[in-house]
C-alpha positions as protocol buffer text, in pm:
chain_id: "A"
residue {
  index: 1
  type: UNK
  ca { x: -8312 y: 5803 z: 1166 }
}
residue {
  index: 2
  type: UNK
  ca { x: -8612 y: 5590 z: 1193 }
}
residue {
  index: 3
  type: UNK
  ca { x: -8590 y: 5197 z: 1154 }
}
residue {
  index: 4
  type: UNK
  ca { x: -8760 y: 4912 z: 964 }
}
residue {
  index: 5
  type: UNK
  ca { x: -8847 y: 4606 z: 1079 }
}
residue {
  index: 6
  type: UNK
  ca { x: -8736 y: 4319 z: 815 }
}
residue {
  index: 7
  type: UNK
  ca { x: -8886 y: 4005 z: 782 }
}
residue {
  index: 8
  type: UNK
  ca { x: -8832 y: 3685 z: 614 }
}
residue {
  index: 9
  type: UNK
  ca { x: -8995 y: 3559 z: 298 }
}
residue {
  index: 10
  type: UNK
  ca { x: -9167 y: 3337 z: 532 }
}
residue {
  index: 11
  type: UNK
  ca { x: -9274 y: 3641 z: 762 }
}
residue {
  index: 12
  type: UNK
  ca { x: -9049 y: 3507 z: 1048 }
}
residue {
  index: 13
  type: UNK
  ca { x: -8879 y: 3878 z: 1187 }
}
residue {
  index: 14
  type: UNK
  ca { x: -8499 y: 3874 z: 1087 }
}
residue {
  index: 15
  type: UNK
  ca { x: -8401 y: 4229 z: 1246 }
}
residue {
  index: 16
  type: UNK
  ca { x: -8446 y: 4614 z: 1274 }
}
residue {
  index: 17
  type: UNK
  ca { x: -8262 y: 4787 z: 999 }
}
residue {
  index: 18
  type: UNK
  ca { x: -8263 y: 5207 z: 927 }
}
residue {
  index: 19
  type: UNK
  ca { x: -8451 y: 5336 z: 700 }
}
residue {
  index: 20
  type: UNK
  ca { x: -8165 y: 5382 z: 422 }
}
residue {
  index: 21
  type: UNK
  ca { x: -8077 y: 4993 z: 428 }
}
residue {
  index: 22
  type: UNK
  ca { x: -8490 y: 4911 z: 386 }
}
residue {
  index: 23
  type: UNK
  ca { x: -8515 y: 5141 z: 95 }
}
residue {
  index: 24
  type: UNK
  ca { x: -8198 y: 5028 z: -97 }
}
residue {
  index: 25
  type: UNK
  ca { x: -8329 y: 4657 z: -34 }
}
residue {
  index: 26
  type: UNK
  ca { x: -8697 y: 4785 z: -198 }
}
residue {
  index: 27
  type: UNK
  ca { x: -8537 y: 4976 z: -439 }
}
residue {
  index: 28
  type: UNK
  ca { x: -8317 y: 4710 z: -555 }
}
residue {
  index: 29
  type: UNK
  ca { x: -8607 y: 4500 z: -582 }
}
residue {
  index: 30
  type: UNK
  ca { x: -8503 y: 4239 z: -324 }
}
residue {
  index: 31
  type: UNK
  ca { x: -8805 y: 4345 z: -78 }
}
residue {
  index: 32
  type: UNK
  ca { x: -9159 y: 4463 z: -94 }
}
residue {
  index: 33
  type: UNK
  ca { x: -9298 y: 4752 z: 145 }
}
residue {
  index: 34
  type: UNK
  ca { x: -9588 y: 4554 z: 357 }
}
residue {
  index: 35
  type: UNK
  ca { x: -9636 y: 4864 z: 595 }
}
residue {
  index: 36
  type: UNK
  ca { x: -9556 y: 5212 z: 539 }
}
residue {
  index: 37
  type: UNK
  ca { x: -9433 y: 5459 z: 809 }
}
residue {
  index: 38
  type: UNK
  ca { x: -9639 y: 5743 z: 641 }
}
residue {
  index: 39
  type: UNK
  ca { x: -9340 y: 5968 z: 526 }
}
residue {
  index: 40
  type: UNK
  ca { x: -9249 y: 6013 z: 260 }
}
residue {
  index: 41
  type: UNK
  ca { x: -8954 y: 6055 z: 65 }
}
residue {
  index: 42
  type: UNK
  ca { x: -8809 y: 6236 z: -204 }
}
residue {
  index: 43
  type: UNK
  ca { x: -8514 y: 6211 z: -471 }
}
residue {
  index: 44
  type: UNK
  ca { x: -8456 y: 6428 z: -777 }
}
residue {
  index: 45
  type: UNK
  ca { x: -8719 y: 6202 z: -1022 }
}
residue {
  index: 46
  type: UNK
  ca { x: -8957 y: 6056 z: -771 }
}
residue {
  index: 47
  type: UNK
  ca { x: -9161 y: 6032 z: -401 }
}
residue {
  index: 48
  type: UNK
  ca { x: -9139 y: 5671 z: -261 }
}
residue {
  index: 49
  type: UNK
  ca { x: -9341 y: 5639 z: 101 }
}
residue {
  index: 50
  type: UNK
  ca { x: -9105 y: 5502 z: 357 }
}
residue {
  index: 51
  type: UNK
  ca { x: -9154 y: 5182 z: 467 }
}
residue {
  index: 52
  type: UNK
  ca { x: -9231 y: 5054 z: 849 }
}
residue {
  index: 53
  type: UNK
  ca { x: -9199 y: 4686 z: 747 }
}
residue {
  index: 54
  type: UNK
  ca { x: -9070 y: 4499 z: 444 }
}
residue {
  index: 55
  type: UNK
  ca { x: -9052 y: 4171 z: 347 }
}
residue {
  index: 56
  type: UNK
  ca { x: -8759 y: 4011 z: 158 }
}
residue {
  index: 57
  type: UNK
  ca { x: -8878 y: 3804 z: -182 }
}
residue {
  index: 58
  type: UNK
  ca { x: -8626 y: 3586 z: -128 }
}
residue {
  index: 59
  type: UNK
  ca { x: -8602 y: 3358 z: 200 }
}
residue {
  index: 60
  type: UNK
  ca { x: -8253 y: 3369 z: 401 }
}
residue {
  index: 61
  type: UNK
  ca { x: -8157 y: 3041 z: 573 }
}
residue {
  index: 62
  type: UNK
  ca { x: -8093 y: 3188 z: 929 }
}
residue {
  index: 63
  type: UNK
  ca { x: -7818 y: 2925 z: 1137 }
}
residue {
  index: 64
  type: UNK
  ca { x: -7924 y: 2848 z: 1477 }
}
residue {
  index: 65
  type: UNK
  ca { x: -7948 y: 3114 z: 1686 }
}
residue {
  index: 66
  type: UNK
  ca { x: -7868 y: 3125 z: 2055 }
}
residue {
  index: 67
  type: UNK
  ca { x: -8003 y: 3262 z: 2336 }
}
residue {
  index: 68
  type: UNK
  ca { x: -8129 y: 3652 z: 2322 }
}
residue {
  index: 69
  type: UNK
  ca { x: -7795 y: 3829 z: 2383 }
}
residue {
  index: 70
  type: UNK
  ca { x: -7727 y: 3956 z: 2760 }
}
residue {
  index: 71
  type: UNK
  ca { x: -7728 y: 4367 z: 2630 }
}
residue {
  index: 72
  type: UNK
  ca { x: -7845 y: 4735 z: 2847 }
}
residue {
  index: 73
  type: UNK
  ca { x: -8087 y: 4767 z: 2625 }
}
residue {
  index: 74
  type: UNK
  ca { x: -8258 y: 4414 z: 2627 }
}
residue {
  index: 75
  type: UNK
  ca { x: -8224 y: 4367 z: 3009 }
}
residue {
  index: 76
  type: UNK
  ca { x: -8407 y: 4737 z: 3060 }
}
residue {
  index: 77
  type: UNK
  ca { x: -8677 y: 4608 z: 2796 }
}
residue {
  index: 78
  type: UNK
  ca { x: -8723 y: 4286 z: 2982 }
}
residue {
  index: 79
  type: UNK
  ca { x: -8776 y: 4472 z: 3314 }
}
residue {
  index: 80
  type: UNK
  ca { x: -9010 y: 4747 z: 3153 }
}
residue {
  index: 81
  type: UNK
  ca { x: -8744 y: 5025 z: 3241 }
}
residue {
  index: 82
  type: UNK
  ca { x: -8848 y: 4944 z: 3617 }
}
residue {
  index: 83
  type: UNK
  ca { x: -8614 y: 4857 z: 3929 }
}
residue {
  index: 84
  type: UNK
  ca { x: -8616 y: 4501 z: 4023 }
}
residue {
  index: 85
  type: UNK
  ca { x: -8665 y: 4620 z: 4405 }
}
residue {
  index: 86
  type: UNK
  ca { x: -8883 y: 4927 z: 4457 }
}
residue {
  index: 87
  type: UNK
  ca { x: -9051 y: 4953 z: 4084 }
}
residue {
  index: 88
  type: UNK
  ca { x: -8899 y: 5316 z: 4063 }
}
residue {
  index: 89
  type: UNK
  ca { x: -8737 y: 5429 z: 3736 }
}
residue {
  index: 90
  type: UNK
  ca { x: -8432 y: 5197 z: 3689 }
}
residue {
  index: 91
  type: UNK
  ca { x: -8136 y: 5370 z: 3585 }
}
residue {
  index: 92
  type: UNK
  ca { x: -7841 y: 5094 z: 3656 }
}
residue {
  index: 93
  type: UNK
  ca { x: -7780 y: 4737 z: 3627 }
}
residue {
  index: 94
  type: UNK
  ca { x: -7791 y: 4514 z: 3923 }
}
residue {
  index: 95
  type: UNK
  ca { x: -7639 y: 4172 z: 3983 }
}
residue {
  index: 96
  type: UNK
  ca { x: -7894 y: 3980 z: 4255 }
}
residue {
  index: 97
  type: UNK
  ca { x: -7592 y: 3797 z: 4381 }
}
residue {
  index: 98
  type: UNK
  ca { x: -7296 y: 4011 z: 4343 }
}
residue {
  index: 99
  type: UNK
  ca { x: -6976 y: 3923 z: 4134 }
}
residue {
  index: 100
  type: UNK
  ca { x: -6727 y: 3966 z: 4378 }
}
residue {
  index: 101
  type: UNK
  ca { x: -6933 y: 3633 z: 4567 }
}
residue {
  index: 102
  type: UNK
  ca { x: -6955 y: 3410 z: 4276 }
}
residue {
  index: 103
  type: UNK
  ca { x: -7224 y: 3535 z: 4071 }
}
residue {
  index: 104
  type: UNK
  ca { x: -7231 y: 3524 z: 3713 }
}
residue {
  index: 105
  type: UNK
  ca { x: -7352 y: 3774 z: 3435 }
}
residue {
  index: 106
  type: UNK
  ca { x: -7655 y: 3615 z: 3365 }
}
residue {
  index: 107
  type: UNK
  ca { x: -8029 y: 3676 z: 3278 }
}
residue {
  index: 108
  type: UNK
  ca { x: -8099 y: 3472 z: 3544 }
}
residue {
  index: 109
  type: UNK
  ca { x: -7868 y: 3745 z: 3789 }
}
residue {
  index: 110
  type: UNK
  ca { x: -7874 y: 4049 z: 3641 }
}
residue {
  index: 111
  type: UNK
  ca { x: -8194 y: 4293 z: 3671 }
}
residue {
  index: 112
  type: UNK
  ca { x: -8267 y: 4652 z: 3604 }
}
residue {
  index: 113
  type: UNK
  ca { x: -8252 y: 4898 z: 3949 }
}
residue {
  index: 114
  type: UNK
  ca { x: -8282 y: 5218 z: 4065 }
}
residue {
  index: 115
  type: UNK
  ca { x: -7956 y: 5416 z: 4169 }
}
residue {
  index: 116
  type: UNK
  ca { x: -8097 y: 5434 z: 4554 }
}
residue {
  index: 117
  type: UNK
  ca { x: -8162 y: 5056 z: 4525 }
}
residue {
  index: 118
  type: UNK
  ca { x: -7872 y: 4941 z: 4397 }
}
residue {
  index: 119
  type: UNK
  ca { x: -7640 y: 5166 z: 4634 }
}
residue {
  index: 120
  type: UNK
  ca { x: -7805 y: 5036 z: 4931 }
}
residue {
  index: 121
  type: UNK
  ca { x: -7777 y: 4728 z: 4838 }
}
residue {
  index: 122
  type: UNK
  ca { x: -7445 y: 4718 z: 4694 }
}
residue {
  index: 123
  type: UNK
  ca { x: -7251 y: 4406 z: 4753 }
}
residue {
  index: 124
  type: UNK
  ca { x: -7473 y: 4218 z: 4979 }
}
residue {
  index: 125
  type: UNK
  ca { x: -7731 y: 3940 z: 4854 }
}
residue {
  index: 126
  type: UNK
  ca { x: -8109 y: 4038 z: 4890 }
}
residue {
  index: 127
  type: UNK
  ca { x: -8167 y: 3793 z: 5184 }
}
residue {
  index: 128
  type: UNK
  ca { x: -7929 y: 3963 z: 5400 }
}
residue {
  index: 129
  type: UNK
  ca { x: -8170 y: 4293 z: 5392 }
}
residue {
  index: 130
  type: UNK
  ca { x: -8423 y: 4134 z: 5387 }
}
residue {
  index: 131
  type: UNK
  ca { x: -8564 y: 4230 z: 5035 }
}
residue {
  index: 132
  type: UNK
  ca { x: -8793 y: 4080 z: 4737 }
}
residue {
  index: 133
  type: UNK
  ca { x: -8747 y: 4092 z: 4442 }
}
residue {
  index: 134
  type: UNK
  ca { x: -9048 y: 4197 z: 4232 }
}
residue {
  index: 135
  type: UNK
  ca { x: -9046 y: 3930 z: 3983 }
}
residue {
  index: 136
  type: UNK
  ca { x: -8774 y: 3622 z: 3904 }
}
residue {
  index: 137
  type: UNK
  ca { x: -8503 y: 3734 z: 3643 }
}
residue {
  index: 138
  type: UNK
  ca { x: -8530 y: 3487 z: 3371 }
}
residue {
  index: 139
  type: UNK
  ca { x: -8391 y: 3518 z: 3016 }
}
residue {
  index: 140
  type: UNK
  ca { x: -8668 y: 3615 z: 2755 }
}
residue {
  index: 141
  type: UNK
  ca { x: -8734 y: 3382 z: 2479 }
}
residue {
  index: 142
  type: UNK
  ca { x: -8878 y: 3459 z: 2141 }
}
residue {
  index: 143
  type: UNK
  ca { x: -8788 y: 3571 z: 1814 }
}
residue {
  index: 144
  type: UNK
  ca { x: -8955 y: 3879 z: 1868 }
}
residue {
  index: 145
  type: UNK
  ca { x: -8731 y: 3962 z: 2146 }
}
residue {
  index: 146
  type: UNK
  ca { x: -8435 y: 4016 z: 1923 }
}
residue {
  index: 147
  type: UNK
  ca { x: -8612 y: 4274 z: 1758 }
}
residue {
  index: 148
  type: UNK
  ca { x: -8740 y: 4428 z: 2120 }
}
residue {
  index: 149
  type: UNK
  ca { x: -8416 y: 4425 z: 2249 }
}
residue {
  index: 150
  type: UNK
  ca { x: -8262 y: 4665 z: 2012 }
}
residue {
  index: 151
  type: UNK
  ca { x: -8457 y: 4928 z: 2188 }
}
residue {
  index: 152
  type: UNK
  ca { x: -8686 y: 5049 z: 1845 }
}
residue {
  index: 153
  type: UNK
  ca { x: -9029 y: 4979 z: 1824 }
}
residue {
  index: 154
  type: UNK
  ca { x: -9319 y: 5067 z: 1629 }
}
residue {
  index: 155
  type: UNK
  ca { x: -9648 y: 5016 z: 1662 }
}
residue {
  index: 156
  type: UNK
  ca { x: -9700 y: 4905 z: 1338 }
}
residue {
  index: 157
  type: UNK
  ca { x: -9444 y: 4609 z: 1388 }
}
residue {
  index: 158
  type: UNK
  ca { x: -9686 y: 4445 z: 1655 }
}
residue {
  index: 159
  type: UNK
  ca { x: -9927 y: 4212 z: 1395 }
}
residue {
  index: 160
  type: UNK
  ca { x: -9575 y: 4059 z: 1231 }
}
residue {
  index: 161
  type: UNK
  ca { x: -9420 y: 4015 z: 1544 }
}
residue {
  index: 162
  type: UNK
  ca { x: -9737 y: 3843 z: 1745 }
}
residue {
  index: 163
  type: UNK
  ca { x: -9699 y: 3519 z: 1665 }
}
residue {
  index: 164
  type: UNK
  ca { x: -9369 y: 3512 z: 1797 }
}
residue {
  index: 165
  type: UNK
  ca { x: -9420 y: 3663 z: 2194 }
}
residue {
  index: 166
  type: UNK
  ca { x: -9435 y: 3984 z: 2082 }
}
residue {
  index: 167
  type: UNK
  ca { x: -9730 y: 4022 z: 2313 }
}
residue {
  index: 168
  type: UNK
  ca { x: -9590 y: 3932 z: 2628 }
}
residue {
  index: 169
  type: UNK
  ca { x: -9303 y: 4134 z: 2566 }
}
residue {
  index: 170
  type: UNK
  ca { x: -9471 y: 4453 z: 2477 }
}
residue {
  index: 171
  type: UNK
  ca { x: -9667 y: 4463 z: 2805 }
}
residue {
  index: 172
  type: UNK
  ca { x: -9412 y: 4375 z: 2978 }
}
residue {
  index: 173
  type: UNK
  ca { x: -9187 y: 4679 z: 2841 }
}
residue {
  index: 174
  type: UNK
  ca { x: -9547 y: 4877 z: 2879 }
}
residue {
  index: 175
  type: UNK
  ca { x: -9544 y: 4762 z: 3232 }
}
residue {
  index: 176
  type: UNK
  ca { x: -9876 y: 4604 z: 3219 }
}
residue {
  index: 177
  type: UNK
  ca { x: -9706 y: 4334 z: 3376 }
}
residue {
  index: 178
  type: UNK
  ca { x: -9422 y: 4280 z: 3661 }
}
């Protein structure tokens, strides 16, 4: 089922929600459809186009968020789906200095790796093979990495989500960038 991005009466991106939960939140009159996803769909009495974004008419006091949640899916979009070590297709998570010798589950530890990479490397830091890493883990920051990080994206989601790194994030996931 396809997803909608949601933003903020103040246009500051809240979250990805499916289709369903946008159109119940337009229907109930509690949103407005800003960008449609060109379907179209159909009940017994009317066509309504789907939406791609909506906006809520109301704003929602967000509490402080944290940092961007250590997840799969965010750490493969912060790597651009590539292995830390070769660039290859990454298929497994990788911990630059392994667990078992005191490192921690961090965004500044963990990368994206191939399954060649990571099995030769397996519980030995990357200075005893003598490897590089192809760029310095860090955690992403951003509002618009929340919304990357659940793994949908749209195209038409880019304009509402530039003025919060969307940019930077995009070509990274893109690989424009490593």
């Amino acid at each position: 089922m396809p997803h909608v991005l949601v933003l903020n009466a103040s246009y500051e991106p809240l979250g990805v929600v499916p289709l369903r939960r946008a159109l119940v939140l337009v229907l109930n009159d509690k949103a407005v459809s800003l960008e449609d996803s060109g379907a179209l769909m159909h009940s017994a009495t009317r066509v309504i186009p789907a939406p791609s974004v909506v906006r809520l008419k109301r704003f929602v006091r967000v509490p402080f968020r944290g940092p961007v949640p250590l997840t799969r899916r965010a750490l493969f979009a912060r790597d651009g789906g590539r292995c830390a070590y070769c660039g290859g297709v990454a298929t497994s998570v990788d911990h630059v200095i392994p667990r078992s010798r005191g490192g921690q589950h961090t965004w500044e530890n963990v990368v994206a790796a191939c399954r060649r990479c990571n099995h030769v490397k397996a519980d030995r830091h990357v200075a005893e093979i003598g490897w590089r890493l192809r760029h310095q883990p860090a955690p992403p920051s951003g509002l618009a990495w929340r919304i990357i990080g659940t793994g949908h994206r749209d195209p038409r989601w880019l304009p509402y989500l530039q003025a919060f790194g969307a940019e930077d994030a995009m070509a990274r996931i893109d690989g424009k960038s490593a």
